[in-house]
Structure formats: C-alpha cells, structure tokens
C-alpha positions as CSV (number, residue, x, y, z in Angstrom):
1,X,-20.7,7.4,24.1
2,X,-21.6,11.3,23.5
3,X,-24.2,11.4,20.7
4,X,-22.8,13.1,17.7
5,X,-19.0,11.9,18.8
6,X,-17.5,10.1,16.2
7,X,-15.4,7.7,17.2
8,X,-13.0,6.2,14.6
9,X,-10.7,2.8,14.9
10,X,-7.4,3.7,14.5
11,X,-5.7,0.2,13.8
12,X,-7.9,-2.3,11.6
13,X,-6.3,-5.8,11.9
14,X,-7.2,-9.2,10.0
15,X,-5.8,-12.5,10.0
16,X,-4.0,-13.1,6.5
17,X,-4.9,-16.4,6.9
18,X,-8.2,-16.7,8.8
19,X,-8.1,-18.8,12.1
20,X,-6.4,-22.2,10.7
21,X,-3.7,-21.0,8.2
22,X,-0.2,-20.0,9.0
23,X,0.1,-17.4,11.4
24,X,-0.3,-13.5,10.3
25,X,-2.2,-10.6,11.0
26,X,-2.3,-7.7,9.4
27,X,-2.7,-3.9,10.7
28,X,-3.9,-1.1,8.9
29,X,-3.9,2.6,10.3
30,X,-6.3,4.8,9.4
31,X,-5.0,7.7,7.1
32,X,-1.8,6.3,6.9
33,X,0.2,4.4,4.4
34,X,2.4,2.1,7.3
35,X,1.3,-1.4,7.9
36,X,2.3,-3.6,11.1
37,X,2.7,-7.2,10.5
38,X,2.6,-9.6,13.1
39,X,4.2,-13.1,12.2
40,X,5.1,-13.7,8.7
41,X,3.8,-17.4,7.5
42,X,2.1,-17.7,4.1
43,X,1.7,-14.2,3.1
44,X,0.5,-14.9,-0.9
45,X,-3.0,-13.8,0.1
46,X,-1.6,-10.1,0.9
47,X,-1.0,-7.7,-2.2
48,X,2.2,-7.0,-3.6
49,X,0.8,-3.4,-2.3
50,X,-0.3,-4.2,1.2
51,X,3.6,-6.1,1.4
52,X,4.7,-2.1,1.0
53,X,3.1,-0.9,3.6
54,X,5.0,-2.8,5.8
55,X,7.4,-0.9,8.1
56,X,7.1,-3.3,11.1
57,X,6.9,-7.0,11.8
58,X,7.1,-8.3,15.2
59,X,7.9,-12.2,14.9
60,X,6.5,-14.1,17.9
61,X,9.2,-16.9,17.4
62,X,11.3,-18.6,14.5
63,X,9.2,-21.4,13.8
64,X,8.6,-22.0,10.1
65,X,4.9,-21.2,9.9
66,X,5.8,-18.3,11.7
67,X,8.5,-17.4,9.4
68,X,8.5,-18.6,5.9
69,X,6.9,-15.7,4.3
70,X,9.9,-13.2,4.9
71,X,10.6,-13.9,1.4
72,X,8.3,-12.6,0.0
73,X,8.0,-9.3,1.5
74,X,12.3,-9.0,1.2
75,X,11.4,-10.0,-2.8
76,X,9.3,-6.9,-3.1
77,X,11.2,-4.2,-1.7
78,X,14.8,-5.3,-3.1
79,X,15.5,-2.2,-5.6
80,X,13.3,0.3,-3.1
81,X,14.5,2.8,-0.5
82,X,13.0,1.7,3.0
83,X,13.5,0.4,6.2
84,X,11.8,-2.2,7.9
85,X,11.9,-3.0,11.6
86,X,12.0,-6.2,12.5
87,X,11.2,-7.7,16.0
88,X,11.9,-10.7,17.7
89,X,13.3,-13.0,20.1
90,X,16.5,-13.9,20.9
91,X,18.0,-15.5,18.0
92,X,16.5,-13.0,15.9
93,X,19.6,-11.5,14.2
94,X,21.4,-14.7,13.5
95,X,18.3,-15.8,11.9
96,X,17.6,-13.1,10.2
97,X,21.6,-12.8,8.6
98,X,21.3,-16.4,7.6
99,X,18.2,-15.7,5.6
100,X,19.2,-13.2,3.8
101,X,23.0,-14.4,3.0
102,X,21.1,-18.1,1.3
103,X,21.3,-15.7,-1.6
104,X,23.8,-13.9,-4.0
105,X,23.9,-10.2,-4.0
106,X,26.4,-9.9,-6.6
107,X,24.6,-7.0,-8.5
108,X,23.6,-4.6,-5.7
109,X,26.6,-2.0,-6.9
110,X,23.9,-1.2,-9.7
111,X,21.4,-0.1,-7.4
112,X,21.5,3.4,-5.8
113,X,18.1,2.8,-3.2
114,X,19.4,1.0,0.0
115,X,16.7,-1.4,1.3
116,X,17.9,-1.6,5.1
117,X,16.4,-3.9,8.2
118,X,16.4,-3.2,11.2
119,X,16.1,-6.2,13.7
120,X,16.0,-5.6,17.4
121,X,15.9,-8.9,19.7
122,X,13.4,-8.3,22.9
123,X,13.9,-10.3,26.1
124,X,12.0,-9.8,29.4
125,X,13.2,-6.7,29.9
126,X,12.7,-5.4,26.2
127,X,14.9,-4.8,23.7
128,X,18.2,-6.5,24.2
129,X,20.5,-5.7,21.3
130,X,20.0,-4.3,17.5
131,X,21.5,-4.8,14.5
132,X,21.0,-3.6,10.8
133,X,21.3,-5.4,7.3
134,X,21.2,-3.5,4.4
135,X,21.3,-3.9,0.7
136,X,24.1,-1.8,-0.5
137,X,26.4,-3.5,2.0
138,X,24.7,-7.0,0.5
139,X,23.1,-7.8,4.1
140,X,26.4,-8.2,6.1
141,X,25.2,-7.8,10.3
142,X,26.0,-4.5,11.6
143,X,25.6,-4.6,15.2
144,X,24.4,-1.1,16.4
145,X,25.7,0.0,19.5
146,X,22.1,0.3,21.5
147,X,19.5,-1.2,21.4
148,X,16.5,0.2,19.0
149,X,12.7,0.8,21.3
150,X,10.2,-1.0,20.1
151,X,7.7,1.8,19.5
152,X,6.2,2.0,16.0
153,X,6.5,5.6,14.9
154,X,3.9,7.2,17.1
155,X,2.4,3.9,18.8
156,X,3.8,2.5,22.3
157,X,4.5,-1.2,22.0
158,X,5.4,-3.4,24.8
159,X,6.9,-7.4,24.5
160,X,6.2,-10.4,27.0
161,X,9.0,-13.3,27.2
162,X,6.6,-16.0,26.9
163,X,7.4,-20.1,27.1
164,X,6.9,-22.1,23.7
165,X,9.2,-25.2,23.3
166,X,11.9,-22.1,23.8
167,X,11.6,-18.1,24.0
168,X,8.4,-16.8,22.2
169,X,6.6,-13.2,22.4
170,X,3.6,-11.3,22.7
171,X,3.2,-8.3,21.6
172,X,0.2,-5.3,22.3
173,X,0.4,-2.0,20.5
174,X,-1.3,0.8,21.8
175,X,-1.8,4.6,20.4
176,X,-0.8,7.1,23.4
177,X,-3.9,8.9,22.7
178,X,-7.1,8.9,20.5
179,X,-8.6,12.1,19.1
180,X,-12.2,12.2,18.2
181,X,-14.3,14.4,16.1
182,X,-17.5,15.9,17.3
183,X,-19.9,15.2,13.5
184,X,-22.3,17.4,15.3
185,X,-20.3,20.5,15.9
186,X,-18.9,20.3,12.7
187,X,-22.1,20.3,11.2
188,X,-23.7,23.0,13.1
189,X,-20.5,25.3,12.1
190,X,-21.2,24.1,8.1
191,X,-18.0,22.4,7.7
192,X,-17.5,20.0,5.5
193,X,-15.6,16.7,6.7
194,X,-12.8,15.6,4.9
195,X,-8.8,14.5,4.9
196,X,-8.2,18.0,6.8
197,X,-10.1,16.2,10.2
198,X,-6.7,14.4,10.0
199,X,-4.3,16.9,10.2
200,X,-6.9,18.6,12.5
201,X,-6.6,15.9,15.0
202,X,-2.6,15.3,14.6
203,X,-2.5,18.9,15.4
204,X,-4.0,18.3,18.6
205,X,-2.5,15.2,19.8
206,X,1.0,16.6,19.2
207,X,0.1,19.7,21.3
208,X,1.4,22.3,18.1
209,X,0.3,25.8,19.6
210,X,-3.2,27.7,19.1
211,X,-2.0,29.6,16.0
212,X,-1.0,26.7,13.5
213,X,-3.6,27.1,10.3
214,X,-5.4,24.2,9.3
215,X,-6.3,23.8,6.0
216,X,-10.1,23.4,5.2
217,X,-11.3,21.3,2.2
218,X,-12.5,24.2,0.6
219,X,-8.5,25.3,0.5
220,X,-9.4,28.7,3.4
221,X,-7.2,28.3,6.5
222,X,-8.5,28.5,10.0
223,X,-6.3,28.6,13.3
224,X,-6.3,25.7,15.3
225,X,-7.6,28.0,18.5
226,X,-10.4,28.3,16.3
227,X,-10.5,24.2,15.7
228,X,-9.9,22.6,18.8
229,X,-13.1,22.4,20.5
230,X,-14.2,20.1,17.5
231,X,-12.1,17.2,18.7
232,X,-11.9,15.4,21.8
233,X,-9.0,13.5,22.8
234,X,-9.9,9.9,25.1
235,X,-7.6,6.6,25.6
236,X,-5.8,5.0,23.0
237,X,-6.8,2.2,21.0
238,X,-4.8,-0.8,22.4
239,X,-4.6,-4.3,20.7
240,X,-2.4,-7.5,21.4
241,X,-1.0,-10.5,20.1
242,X,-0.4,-14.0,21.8
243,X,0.2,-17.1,19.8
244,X,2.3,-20.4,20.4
245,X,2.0,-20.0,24.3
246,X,1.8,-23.3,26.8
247,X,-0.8,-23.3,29.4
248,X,1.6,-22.4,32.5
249,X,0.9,-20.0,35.4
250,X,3.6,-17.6,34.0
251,X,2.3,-17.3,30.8
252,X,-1.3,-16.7,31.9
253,X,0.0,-14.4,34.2
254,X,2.0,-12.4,31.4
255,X,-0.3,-12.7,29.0
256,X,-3.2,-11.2,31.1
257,X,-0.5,-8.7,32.4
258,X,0.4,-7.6,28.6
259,X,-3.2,-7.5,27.0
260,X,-4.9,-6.2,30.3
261,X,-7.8,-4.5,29.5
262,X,-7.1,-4.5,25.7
263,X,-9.2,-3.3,22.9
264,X,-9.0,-6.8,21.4
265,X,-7.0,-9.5,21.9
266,X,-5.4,-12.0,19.2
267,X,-5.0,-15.1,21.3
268,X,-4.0,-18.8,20.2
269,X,-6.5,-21.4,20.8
270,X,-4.5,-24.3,19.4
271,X,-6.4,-27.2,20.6
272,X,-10.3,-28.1,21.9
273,X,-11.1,-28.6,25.3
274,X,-11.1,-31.7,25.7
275,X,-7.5,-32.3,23.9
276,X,-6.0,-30.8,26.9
277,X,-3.3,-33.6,27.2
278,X,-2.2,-33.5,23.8
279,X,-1.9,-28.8,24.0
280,X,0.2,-29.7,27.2
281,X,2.6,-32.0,25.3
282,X,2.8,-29.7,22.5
283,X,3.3,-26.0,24.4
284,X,-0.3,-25.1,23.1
285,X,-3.4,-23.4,24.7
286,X,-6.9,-25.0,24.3
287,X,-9.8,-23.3,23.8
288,X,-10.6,-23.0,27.1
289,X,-7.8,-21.6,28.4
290,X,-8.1,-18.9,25.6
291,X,-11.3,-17.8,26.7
292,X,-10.0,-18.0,30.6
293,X,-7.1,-16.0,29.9
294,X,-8.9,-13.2,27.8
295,X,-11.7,-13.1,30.8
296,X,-8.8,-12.3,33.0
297,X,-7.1,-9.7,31.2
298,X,-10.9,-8.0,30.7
299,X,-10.3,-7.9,26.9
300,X,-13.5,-6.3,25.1
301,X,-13.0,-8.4,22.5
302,X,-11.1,-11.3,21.8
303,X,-10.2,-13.1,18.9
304,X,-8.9,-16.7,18.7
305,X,-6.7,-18.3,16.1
306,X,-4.1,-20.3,15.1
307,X,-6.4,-24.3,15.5
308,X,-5.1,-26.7,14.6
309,X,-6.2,-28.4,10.9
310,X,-7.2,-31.3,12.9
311,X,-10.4,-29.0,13.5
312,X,-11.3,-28.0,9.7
313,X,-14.8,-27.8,8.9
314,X,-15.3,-28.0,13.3
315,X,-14.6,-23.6,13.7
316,X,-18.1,-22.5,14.9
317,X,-17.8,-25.2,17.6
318,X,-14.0,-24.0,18.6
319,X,-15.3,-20.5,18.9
320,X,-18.3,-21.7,21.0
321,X,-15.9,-23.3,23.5
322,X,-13.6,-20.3,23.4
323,X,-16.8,-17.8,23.7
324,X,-18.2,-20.0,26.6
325,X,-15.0,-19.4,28.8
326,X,-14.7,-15.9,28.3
327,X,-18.1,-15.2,29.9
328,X,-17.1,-17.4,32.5
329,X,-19.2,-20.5,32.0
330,X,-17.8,-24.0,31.8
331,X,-16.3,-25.5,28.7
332,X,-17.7,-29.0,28.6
C-alpha cells in the first residue's frame, strides 16, 4: 500500500447471529443509510433501526432458519414508503405471496405510504422472472414483465445455482470501483477531512466533469479539477456468501468460480472433519472442505459459519480445522 493512502472498507458485514445461530449477515456501507441482508433467520438481535436500512435481501433458499425472520422486518416497515428487493431462488415468489397473504390487510385504505417488494427469482443464468407485492394493493402478486438485475444500487452482484436438498444460492457483491483518499495530500494542502471526502470521491467514480464544485467543510466550494488528484481510484471491494451447499464437484467448482479472489468469503462449515459421512447425508460442507474451497477460490479472508449446535462450546477447534485447510495443510 502507498504510505499516506487511506484505504477505507466500503461494505462492513457481521453475522447477526455469530457462527452457530440462524443464518444472517448483515452489511453496512460506509456513508450510506442502505443495508444488504443476506438470509433472514432470527433477526431479534438487529435494531428496529438497522431492519430500516434494509433495501436488499438475497435469500440463499426457503428453509426456515433461513427464512423465519421476514416477519419481522415486513412488521417494521408496514405504514412506511419503501421498497425492498428481495432475492431468491425459484419458488421465491410463491413463497413470498403466501407469507404475506397468512395475514388480513383489511385496513390498508387508511394508509397513503405504499410499502412495495420486489422479489426477483435467480436461476443459473440469473434472474429468471420478477414480481412485485405491495401494500396498498394488500400484497396481491403482480408479475412484472422482465425480469429485475440483481445489482444493488451502485454494487454489481452475481448469483450461483448451487445444490442443497433442492435449488440454493450464493451470492458475491462487488463495488465496480473503489476510490481512495490520499491523508497526506490532503494534509499538505490544509484541508480538513470530513463528510465532503464522500461526495469528493462519488464525484470521481461517476466520472461528473472537471468543473462540478465540491463543497468543503468550511462551506467554500472548490472544482473538482482542482480535487481530483486527492483520490485514487483501485478495484472494488468484493465479498460473497455460501451457505447450505453439499460437497459436490459442481458446487466447489461454482463456488470457487463465484467468490474467486474475493475480499472475504462467508462460507458454511456445517460439520467437523471427521463427520464427513453424516455432511454428505445431510447436503452440508465440513470444515475441511470450507477451508479447501476458500484456498481455491484465493479468498483473502474467509469466514466460516453456520456449525452445527452439535459443536457448542467446540468453535475455536472448528475454526482450527477450517484455518488448517485454507493454508493447505491436512485436517486430521
């Protein structure tokens, strides 16, 4: 890294749940009030707050610990103007209509805000068909005639059909580019860092021409001509997320297709080592064939999840076998 470039994480993810609860991870962006979730099981340990930054969720698959906490973030925005996108597999939509017609919407004629959702099924090709819900019309399906992209405002996101007991997903989100701040030029020139580096670097990445003003914190306005050798612009931060995978040549194959060379990597590691037999029978990876499959996809970080209760109280030894495969040695 140049000295005095700094280099800021866009997308700051955490597991709702830690490695053994239900399925969910959370993703902050930096300077920005949208949210991506991926998976929705128990979400009670995110803030009615966090559940409204939510404009995305990607669903890996329909499973209940996968699914159950839609609830709650539908119970917070009813009476709000938004739209949420939903992702998932095939099977999505049905799902999805189901859900939300278990309920009465006899009073919706008193609401003037229209909460709307947006669910686009993904196959191996990518998005396969759309349809919207919304509140006003009490959630009846409205199949729209094309299929919505995946992309998440400004970040690219790309699906893999993966094999569960049935269709499943993975999902890596990537920002097309990543503009960084020179701390050293900024000091030498006596400016004073503040929110305006952000509209400073937006500026950049979307190319807007030499004279646009920027607004300093000190309120004076400089062009960006006279700006743009302050920031730097580089690759994207680029993460992805695998869970509820079996141990099959495809899948590896897809997996270490999707998350190739990958930022960090959110990868299922169900089952230890040496209960192999038993992550076959059950569509699971172990903790080995985590490690192996973020090695091949040359990850720079990885981060396994989802193990199974059976291991409670055992996590520093799953990571150990996990963090043994990756560097290549063998899991014993």
């Amino acid at each position: 890294m140049a000295v005095g470039l700094s280099v800021t994480p866009t997308l700051h993810p955490h597991l709702v749940n830690g490695r053994s609860g239900d399925p969910a991870l959370f993703v902050e962006r930096l300077h920005r009030r949208e949210a991506l979730l991926f998976d929705c099981g128990d979400l009670t340990a995110l803030s009615n707050r966090d559940l409204l930054r939510v404009h995305h969720l990607f669903v890996s698959h329909l499973h209940m610990d996968h699914w159950i906490g839609f609830d709650r973030l539908l119970r917070v925005h009813i009476g709000r103007d938004k739209l949420i996108r939903v992702v998932g597999p095939h099977g999505l939509i049905e799902r999805l209509h189901h859900r939300l017609q278990g309920y009465e919407w006899d009073l919706t004629e008193r609401y003037n805000a229209d909460l709307v959702f947006v669910a686009t099924e993904a196959g191996a090709a990518g998005p396969e068909r759309s349809a919207q819900f919304r509140f006003l019309a009490r959630f009846a399906v409205e199949p729209l005639p094309a299929p919505e992209p995946l992309a998440a405002d400004d970040l690219a996101v790309t699906s893999a059909l993966l094999e569960h007991h049935g269709p499943c997903l993975g999902f890596a989100v990537a920002e097309r580019a990543h503009a960084n701040v020179w701390k050293v030029r900024l000091a030498e020139r006596g400016l004073a860092p503040g929110p305006w580096l952000q509209a400073l670097k937006s500026a950049v990445l979307a190319g807007a021409p030499d004279g646009m003003p920027i607004e300093l914190s000190d309120k004076s306005r400089l062009p960006l001509a006279a700006l743009r050798d302050l920031v730097t612009v580089g690759p994207g931060q680029r993460l992805a997320y695998v869970t509820d995978v079996a141990d099959t040549p495809a899948n590896r194959t897809a997996i270490t297709a999707l998350a190739h060379g990958a930022d960090l990597l959110f990868l299922e590691a169900r089952f230890a080592t040496n209960h192999a037999t038993e992550a076959a029978a059950r569509a699971h990876l172990t903790t080995a064939a985590c490690g192996e499959i973020g090695r091949a996809a040359g990850v720079r970080r990885l981060e396994p999840f989802h193990f199974s209760p059976r291991y409670d109280g055992e996590e520093d030894r799953m990571l150990a076998e996990v963090a043994a495969a990756f560097a290549g040695a063998p899991v014993v």
